[in-house]
Every structure is written in C-alpha cells, then in structure tokens.
N, C-alpha and C positions, 0 to 999 in steps of 0.2 A: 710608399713607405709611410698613420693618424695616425706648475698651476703654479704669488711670488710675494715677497711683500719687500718692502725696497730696504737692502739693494739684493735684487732678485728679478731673473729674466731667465724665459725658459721657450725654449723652439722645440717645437715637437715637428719631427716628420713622420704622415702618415705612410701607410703600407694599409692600409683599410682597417680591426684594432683589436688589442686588448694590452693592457697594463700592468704592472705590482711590482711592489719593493716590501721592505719590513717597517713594523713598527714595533714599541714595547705593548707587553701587556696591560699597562696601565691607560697607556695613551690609546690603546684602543676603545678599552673601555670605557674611559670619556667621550672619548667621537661615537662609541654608537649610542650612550645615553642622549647626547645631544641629538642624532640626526636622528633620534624616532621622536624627536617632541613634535606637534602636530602642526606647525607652520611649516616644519623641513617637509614633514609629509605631504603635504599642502603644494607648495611648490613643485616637488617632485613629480606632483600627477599633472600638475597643471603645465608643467614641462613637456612629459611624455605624450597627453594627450594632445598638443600641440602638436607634436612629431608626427601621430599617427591621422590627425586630421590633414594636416600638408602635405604628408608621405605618407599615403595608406599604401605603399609596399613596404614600410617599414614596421606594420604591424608582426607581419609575420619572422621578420630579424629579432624583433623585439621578446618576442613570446617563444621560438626556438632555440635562437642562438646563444642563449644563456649558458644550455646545457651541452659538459663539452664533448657527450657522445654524439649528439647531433653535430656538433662542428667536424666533429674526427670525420661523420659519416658522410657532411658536404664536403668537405675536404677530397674526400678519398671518388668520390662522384666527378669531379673538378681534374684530377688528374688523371681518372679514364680516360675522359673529356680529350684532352689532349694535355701531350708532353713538350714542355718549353726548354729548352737547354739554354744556361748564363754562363758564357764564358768573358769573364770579367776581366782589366789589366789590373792586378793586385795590387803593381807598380803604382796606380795613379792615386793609391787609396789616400785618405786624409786621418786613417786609422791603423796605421802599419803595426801598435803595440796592440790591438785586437786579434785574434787566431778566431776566424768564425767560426770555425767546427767547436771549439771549446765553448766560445762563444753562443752558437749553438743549443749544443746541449746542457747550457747553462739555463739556458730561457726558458726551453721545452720542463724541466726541472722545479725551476722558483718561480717561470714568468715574470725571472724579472734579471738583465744582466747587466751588471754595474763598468764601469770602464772607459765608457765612448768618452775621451773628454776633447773638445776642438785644442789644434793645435794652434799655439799664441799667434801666430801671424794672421792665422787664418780669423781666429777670432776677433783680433785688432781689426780687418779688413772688415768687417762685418761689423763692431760696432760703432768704425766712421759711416758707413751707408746709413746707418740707423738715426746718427745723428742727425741729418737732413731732410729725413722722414718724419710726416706728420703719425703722430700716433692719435688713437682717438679716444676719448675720455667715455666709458659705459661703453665701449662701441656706437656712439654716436655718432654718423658722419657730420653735424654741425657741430662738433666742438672736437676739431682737430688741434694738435699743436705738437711743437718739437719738445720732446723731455724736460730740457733746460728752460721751457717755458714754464714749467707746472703751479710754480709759485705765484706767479701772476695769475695763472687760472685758478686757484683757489679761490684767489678775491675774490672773483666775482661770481663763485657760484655759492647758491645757499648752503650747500651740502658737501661732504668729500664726496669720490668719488673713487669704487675700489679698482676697476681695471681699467689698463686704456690696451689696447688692440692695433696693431698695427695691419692693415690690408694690402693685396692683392701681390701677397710677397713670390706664390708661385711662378707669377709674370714677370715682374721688375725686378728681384733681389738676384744677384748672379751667386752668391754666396750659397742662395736657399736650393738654385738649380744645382749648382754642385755638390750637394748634400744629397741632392734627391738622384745622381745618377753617379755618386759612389760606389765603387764595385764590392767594398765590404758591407757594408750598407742593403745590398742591391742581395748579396748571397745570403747573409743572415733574412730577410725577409722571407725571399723565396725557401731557404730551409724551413721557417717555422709555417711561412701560411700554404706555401704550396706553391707548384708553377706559374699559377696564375695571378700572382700577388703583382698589382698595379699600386702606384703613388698615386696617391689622391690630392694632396696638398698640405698645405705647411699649415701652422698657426703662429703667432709670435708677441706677447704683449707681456707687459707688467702689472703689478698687485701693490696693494699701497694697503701699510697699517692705518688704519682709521677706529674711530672710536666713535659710538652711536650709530645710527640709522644712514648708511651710503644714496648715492644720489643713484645708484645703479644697482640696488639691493639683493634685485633676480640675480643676480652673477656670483653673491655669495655663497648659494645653494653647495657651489664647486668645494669650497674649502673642506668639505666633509667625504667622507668612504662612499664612494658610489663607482659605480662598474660602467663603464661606457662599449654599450654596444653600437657600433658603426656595420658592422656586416657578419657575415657567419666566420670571418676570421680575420684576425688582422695585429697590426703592430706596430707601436709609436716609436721614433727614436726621440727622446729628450735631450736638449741641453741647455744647460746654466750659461747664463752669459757673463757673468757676476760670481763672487765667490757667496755661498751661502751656510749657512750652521743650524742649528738645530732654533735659534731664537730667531731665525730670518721666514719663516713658512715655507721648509721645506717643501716636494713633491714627496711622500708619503704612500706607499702602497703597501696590502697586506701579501706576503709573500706566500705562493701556493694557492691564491683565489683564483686563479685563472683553470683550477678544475676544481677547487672543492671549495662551495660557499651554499651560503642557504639560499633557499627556493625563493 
C-alpha cells in the first residue's frame, strides 16, 4: 500500500503509487511559477538521473508510466497474468466510516479520496511509540534524536534543518504493520492498482518552517507539484498525525492529475 511543517506529521503507506488532492487557482499558479525557475529544474534532473544511474530498471517506469494508457495497458497485462481474490474481515478494519466501493470510485475519479482519518486511540498509540524513536535530522543516520530534543539540536548546528525521517518503521512499528494489513486498506488498493498490488513500505517524518538556506536543502525540492512515479501503478495512503490548516504546509495535490497532465 507508497509532505509537513510543524506541527505537522504525515505516514504515507505505500501500495507501489500515485497521488492528488485540490488546490486553488491562484496557489497553483504560484508553485508552478516557482518550480520552473532553473535551480528546482536543476535538482529535479539531478534527482532523477541519480534514480536512473542506481535503478536502470527504473528508466523505463520512468519514461512510460507517466502515461495513464500505458498503466491501464500494464494493469490489464498483470491481471491476465493471474487472478488474486482478497477476502478481507471488514470487522477488523481501523476505517469502518470508509465504504471502499464509494471510496473506490472516488479515487479512480479525482485520484484523490479524502476521509481515512486514524482513530484517537489508535493514533495516541502510535504517537507514544514515536516518542521514544530516534528521528533523524536531513535523514542523517548521525544526527539522530527524539522530537522533544530539537531545541537542543539547533544549538548546535549551523544551519536549520527542514526534515527529520524516521526509519525502519515497516519492521519495528506494530502501528505501521497494522496499517499496512488493514482490510479496507488492502481492498481499496487492490480495486485501484489491480490484484497484484503488494505494500512496499511506509515512510514517516516531519517538516520544519525555516527561513534561509536548510542544512538539508535537496529535500526542499518536495514542497513543490511534482508527480511521483514508483511503478506503472500504485497508491499512497496518507495521514496527519497532528491537526493541520492551510497555514501549516498542507499535503497539496492537483485533483485529476493522475490522468490528464502535461507531457
């Protein structure tokens, strides 16, 4: 089942990916004035072509699965392939006010469907585990620390620093396992990507307002419109760990991009 600025915290589970929600017309226009000035561009390539040198099988995800007649067509190759039947317990779900059929054909529609939200226990439970987790500043494995530390790690570094990441959540978190073998979860996946939609893994950190130049800059790239191809089909679930508003850096997607965008 594959973004925050504080107080803001967002777990994506993958399902292998694609994304979108709405924004206004105005607010678009800004972010893509921004992300064609020539340093977003800049990054961007130096991004992907890092992907394609590490992962030369992901050249070719990269260059087809853009377009979503080629997904439809892998897709529909994929369940020749063979047929996986999920017969799920609904009972055990953690999302009983979701109807995945409706659900469903919400996604396949906006590519984007709003609602999943953790229930309070469960989310309490999950943000005591966190608490005693190192998170890591830039993704740095040497500058680990617990949240409640951050002020002290300001001191002493020259620079803010805009994300810190938490790891190896698929293994250790029982929270993130029970997320990833939820049966509503598990059937809305398999409706949009197909039988064969496997969980790939979780991601889970925070975003910090800063001002000037971050000590972890590459990772800014994210705060802009950009389409994340992980495979010829796939899909995130997101959630807020934190309450957040339109002045906190929402997660932001254009609704409908997941079939009509430019080339």
């Amino acid at each position: 089942m594959h973004q925050i600025k504080l107080p803001q915290e967002l777990e994506n589970v993958r399902s292998k990916s694609g994304k979108l929600s709405r924004r206004s017309p105005e607010l678009a226009a800004a972010a893509t004035t921004e992300v064609r000035s020539e340093p977003k561009l800049k990054a961007k390539l130096i991004y992907t072509l890092g992907n394609i040198i590490t992962r030369p099988q992901y050249f070719l995800v990269f260059v087809l699965a853009r377009f979503h007649i080629l997904r439809r067509i892998h897709r529909f190759c994929l369940d020749l392939k063979q047929k996986v039947s999920f017969q799920g317990d609904s009972a055990a779900t953690l999302f009983k006010q979701i109807d995945p059929t409706q659900a469903l054909a919400t996604l396949k529609r906006d590519g984007i469907c709003l609602g999943l939200n953790l229930p309070q226990n469960f989310l309490k439970s999950l943000q005591q585990y966190l608490a005693t987790q190192d998170c890591y500043a830039g993704g740095r494995t040497d500058l680990g620390f617990k949240l409640t530390e951050k002020p002290q790690l300001d001191q002493h570094l020259s620079q803010p620093f805009y994300v810190a990441r938490y790891f190896n959540l698929s293994q250790n978190c029982p929270q993130v396992r029970e997320l990833a073998q939820d049966p509503h979860l598990l059937t809305i996946a398999r409706g949009y990507i197909g039988q064969q939609a496997q969980y790939t893994g979780s991601s889970l950190f925070w975003t910090f307002p800063i001002e000037g130049e971050s000590l972890d800059s590459e990772q800014q790239m994210f705060r802009y419109f950009h389409y994340d191809i992980d495979d010829f089909a796939g899909l995130r679930f997101c959630f807020y760990l934190t309450d957040v508003s339109l002045d906190d850096g929402p997660h932001i997607c254009v609704r409908g991009s997941h079939i009509k965008k430019r080339l």
